[in-house]
LOMIFI-182208 format. One line per 8 residues: their letters; for each residue z, y, x of N, C-alpha, C. Coordinates in Angstrom, 1 decimal. Atoms other than C-alpha are relative to their C-alpha. Example, Ala and Ser with C-alpha at 12.3 -4.5 7.8 and 13.67 -1.06 7.14 Angstrom:
<sites>
AS) 0.0 -1.2 0.9 7.8 -4.5 12.3 0.0 1.2 0.9 ~ 0.0 -1.1 -0.9 7.1 -1.1 13.7 0.8 1.1 -0.8 $
</sites>
This chain:
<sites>
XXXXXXXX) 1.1 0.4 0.8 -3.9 27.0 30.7 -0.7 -1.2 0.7 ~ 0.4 1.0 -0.1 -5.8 23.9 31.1 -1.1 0.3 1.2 ~ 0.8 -0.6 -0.9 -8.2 23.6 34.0 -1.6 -1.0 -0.4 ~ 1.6 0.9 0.1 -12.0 22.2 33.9 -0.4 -0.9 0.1 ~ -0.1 1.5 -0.3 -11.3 19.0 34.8 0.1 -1.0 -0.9 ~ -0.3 0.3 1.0 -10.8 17.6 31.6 -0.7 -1.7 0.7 ~ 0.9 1.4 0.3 -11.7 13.3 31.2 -1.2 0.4 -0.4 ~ 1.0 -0.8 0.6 -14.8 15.1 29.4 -0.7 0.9 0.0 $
XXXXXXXX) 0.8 -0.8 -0.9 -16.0 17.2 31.7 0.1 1.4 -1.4 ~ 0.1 -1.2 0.4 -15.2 20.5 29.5 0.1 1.1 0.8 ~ 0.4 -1.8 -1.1 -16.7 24.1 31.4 0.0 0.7 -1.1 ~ 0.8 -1.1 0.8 -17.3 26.9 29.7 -1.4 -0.1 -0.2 ~ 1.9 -0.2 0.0 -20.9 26.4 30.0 -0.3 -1.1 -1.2 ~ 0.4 0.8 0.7 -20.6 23.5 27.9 0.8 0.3 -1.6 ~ -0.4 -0.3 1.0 -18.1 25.1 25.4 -1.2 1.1 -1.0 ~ 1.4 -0.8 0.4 -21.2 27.7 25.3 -1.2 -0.7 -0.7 $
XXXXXXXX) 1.2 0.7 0.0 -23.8 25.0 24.9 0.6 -0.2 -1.5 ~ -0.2 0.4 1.1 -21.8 23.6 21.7 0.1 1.2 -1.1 ~ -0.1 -1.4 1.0 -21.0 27.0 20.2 -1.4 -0.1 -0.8 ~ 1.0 -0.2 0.3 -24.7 27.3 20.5 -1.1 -0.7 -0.9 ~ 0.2 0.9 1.0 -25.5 24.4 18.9 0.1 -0.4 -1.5 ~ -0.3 -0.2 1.2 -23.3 24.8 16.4 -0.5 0.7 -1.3 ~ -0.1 -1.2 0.5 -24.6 28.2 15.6 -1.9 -0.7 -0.5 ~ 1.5 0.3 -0.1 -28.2 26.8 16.0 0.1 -1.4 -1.6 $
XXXXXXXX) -0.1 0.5 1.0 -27.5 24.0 13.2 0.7 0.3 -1.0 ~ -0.5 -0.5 1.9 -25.9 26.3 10.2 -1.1 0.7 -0.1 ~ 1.8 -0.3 0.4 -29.4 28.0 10.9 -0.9 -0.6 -0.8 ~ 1.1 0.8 0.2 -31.5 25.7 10.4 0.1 -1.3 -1.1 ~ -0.6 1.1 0.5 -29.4 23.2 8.5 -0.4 -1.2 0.4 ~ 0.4 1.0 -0.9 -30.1 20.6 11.3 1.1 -0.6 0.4 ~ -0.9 0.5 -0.7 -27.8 18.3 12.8 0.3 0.1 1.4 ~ -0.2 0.1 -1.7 -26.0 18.6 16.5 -1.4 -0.4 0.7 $
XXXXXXXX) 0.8 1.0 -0.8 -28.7 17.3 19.0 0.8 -0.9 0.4 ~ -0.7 1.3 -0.6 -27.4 13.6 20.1 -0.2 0.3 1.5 ~ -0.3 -0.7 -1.7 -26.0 13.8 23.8 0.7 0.8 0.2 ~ -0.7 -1.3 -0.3 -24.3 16.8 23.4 1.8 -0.3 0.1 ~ -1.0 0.8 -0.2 -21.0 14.9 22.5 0.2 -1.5 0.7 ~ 0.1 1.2 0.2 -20.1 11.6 23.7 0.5 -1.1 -1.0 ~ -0.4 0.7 1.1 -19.7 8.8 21.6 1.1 -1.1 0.3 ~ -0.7 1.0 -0.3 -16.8 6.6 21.2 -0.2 -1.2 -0.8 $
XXXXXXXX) 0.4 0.7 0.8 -17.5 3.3 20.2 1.2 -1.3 -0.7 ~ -1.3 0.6 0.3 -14.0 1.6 19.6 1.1 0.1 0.0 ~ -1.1 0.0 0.3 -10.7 1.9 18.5 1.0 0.1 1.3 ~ -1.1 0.1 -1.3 -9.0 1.2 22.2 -0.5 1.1 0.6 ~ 0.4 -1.1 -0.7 -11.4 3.9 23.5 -0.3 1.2 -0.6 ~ -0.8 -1.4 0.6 -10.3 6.7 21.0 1.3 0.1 0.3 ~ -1.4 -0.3 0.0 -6.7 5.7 22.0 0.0 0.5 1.2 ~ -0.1 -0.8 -0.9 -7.6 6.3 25.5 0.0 1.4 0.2 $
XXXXXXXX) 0.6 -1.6 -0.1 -9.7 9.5 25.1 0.9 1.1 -0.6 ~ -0.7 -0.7 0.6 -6.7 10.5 23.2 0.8 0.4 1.1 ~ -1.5 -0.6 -1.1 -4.0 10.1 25.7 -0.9 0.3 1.5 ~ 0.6 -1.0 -0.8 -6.8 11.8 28.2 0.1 1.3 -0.5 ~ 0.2 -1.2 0.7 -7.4 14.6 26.2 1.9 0.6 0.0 ~ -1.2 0.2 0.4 -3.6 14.5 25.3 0.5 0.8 1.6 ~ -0.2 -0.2 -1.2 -2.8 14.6 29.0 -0.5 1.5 1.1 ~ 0.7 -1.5 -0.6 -5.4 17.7 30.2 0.5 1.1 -0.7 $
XXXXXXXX) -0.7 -1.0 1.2 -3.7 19.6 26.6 1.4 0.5 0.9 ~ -1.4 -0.3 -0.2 -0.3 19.4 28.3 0.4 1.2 0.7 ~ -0.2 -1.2 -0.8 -0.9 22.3 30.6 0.0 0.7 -0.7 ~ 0.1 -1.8 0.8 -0.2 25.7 28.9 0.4 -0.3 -1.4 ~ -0.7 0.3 1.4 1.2 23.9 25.8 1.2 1.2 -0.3 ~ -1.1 -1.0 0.3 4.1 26.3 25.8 -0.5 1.5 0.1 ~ 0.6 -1.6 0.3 2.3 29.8 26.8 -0.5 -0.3 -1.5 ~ 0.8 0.1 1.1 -0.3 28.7 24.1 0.9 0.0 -1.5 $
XXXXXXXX) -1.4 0.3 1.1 2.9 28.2 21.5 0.4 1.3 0.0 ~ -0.9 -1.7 0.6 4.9 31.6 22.4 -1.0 1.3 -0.2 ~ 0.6 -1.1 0.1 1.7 33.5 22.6 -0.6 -0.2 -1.3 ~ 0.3 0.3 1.5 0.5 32.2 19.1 -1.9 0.5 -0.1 ~ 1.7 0.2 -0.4 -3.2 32.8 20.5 -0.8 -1.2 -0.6 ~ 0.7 0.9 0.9 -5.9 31.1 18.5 -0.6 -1.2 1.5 ~ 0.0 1.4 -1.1 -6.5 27.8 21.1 -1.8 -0.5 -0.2 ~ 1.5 0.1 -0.7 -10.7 28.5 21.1 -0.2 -1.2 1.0 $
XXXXXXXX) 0.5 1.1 -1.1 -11.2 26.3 24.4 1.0 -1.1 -0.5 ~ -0.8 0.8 0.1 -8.6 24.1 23.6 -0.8 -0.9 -1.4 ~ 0.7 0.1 1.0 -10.3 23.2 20.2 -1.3 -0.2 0.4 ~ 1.0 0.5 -0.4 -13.4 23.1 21.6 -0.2 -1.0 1.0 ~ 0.1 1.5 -0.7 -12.6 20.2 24.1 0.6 -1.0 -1.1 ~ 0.2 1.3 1.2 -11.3 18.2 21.2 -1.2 -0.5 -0.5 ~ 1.8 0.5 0.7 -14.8 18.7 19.7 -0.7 -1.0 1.1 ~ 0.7 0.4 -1.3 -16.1 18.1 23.3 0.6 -1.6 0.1 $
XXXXXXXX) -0.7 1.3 -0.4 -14.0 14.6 23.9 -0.8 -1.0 -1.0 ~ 0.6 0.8 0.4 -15.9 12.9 21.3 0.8 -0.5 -1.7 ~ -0.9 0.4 0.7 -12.9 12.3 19.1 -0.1 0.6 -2.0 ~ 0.4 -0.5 1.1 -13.9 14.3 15.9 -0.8 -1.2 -0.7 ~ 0.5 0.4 0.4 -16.4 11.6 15.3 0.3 -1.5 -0.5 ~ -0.2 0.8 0.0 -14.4 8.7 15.5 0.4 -1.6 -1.6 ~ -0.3 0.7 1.6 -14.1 7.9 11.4 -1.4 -0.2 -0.1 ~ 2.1 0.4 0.5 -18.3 7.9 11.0 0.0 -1.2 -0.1 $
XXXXXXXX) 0.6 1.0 0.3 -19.2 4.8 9.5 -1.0 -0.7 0.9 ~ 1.1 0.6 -1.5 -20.9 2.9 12.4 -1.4 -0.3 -0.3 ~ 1.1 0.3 0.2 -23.5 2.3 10.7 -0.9 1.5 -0.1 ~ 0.1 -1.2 -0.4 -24.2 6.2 10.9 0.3 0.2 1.6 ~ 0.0 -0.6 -1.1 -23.6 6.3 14.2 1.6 -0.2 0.8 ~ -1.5 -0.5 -1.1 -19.5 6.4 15.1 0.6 -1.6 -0.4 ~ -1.1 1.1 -0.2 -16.6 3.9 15.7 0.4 -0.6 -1.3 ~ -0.5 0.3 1.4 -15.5 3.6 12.1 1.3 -0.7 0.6 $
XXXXXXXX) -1.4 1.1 0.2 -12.1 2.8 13.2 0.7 0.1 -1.3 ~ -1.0 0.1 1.0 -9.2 2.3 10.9 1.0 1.1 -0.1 ~ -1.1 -1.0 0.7 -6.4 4.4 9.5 0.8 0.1 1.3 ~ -0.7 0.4 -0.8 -4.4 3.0 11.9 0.0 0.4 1.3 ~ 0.3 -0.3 -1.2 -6.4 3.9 15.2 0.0 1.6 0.0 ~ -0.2 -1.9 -0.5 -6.4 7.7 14.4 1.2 1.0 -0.5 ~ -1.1 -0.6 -0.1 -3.1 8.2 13.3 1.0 -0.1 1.5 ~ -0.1 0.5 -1.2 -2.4 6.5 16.5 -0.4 1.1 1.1 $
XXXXXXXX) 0.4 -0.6 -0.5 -4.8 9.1 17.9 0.6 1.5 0.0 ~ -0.8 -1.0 -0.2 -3.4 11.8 16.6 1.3 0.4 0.0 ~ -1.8 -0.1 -0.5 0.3 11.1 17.1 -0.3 0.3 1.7 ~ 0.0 -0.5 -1.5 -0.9 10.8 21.0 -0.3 1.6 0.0 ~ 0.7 -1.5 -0.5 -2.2 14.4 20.9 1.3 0.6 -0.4 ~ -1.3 -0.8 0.6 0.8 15.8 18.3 0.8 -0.4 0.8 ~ -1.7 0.3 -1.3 3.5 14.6 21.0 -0.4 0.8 0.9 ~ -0.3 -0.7 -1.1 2.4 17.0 23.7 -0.6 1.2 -1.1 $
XXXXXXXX) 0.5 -1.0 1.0 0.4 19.8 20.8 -0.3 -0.2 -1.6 ~ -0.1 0.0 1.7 1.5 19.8 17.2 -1.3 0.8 -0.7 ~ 0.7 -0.9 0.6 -0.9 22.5 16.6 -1.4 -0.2 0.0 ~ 1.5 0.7 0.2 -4.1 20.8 18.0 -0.5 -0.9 -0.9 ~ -0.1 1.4 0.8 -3.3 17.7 16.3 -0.5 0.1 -1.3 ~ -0.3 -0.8 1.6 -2.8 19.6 13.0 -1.8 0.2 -0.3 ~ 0.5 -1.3 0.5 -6.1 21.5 12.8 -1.3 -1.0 0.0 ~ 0.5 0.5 0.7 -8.6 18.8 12.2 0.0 -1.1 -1.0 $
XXXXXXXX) -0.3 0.6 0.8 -7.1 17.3 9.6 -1.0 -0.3 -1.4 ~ 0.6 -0.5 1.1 -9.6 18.6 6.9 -1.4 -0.7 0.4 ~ 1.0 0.2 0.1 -12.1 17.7 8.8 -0.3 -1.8 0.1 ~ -0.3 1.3 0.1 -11.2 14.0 9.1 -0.4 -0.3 -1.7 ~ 0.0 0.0 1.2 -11.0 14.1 5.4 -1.5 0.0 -0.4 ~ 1.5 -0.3 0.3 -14.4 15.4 4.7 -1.0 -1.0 0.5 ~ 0.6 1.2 -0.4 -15.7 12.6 6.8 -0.2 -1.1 -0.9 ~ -0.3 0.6 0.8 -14.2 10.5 4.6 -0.7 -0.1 -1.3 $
XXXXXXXX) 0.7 0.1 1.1 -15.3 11.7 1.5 -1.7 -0.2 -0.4 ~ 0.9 -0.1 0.2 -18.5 12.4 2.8 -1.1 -1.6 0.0 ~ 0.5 1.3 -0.2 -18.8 8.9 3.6 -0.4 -0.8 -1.0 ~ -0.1 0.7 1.2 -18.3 7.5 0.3 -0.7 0.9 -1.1 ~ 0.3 -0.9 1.3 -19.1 10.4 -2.4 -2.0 0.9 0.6 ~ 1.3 -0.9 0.2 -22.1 12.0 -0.3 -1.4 -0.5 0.4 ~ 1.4 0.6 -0.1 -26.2 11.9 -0.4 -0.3 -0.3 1.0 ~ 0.7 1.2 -1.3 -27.5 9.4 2.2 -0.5 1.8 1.1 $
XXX) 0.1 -0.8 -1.0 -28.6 12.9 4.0 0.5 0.8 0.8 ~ -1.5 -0.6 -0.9 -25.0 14.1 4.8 0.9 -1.0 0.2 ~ -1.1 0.7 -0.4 -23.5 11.3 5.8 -0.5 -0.8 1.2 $
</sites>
């Protein structure tokens, strides 16, 4: 398994903190508190954070495969790396890279974990849509 060291400083204490955050904004229907993640603000420094993140994933890739165990912490340092936000419209807040920079991103990640790579796909999407289709207060 992966150890604590992550580029992105992921502990348990901080997987705790985001849980709790998370859990604390479908409460309240509030957004994250800003800080909690960091932000990436360009295209070269998503490809990094990728092949960091990419790099700390590599440990336990294979237990994590034959035991078919749901990848909790593992999933939660993707959130934690910053990388989930990297389609946000900059004017919102994120990188708004291109097509190009996060298939890039997530080819670096799918080369050592197909399965991490895989599993925010939807929510890449939704970004997307929400960018364009939704009210100025979800986007």
């Amino acid at each position: 398994m992966p150890t604590d060291t992550a580029p992105f400083e992921v502990t348990e204490a901080r997987a705790a903190a985001a849980a709790a955050a998370v859990s604390a904004t479908a409460a309240n229907g509030n957004s994250v508190a800003a800080g909690t993640v960091p932000v990436i603000a360009s295209g070269p420094e998503a490809v990094r954070t990728a092949q960091d993140f990419a790099a700390w994933l590599a440990d336990g890739v294979i237990e994590r495969d034959r035991s078919g165990a749901l990848p909790v912490r593992e999933l939660a340092s993707f959130d934690a790396s910053g990388l989930l936000a990297i389609t946000v419209p900059r004017k919102h807040g994120g990188a708004d890279v291109p097509a190009t920079v996060l298939a890039e991103v997530i080819r670096t990640i799918a080369a050592v974990d197909p399965a991490i790579a895989q599993g925010p796909q939807g929510h890449f999407l939704l970004v997307d849509v929400l960018s364009v289709l939704g009210p100025p207060d979800q986007r």
